[in-house]
Phi, psi and omega in degrees: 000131182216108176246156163213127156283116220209163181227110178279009168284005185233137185300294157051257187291325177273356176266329168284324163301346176259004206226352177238150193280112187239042192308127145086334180268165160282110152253146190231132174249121191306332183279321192276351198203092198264157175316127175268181148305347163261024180246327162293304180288001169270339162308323197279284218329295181297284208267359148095022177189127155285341148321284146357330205239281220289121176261116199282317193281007167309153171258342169282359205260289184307308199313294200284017185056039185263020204276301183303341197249164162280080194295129156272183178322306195286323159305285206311297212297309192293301199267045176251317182288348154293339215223111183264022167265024178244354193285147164264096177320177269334129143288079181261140158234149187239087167065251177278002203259137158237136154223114172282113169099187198261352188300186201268296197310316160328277157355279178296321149310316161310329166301300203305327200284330185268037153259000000 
């Protein structure tokens, strides 16, 4: 299975997507099409933390203060499923594999598993 989750509003997401070869995914743009809950726990699968999955750098992140509090696993899973500006971006998964988020290093392993 090769999905990506994306927010097409954000340059980013659209800059990565032009930059990984994308022969073959499924893509869901999280806003017109949110994320269920059972597609959020086959992530939690892969990456073993919904913390992991939550984008701390969000602005509604700062805004609601959750910076200040102490989130558990469950905190983190509820509010990604409300809010889907709580997802940490681009998401891929390549068969058993998820790469989260945007960093070079992330990226370039996705690149790599897709030779």
């Amino acid at each position: 299975m090769k999905k990506v989750y994306f927010l097409q509003t954000c340059d980013t997401c659209r800059r990565i997507l032009k930059e990984v070869p994308m022969d073959g995914f499924e893509k869901q743009e999280i806003k017109t099409q949110p994320i269920t809950v059972k597609q959020l726990e086959e992530m939690y699968a892969l990456s073993k933390s919904y913390e992991a999955l939550f984008n701390k750098r969000a602005k509604l992140y700062r805004e609601m203060g959750l910076g200040a509090q102490n989130l558990s696993e469950t905190d983190y899973k509820q509010y990604i499923l409300d809010e889907y500006t709580f997802l940490k971006r681009p998401v891929f998964i390549v068969n058993n594999e998820i790469f989260i988020g945007n960093s070079k290093k992330v990226i370039d392993s996705l690149k790599a598993s897709l030779l």
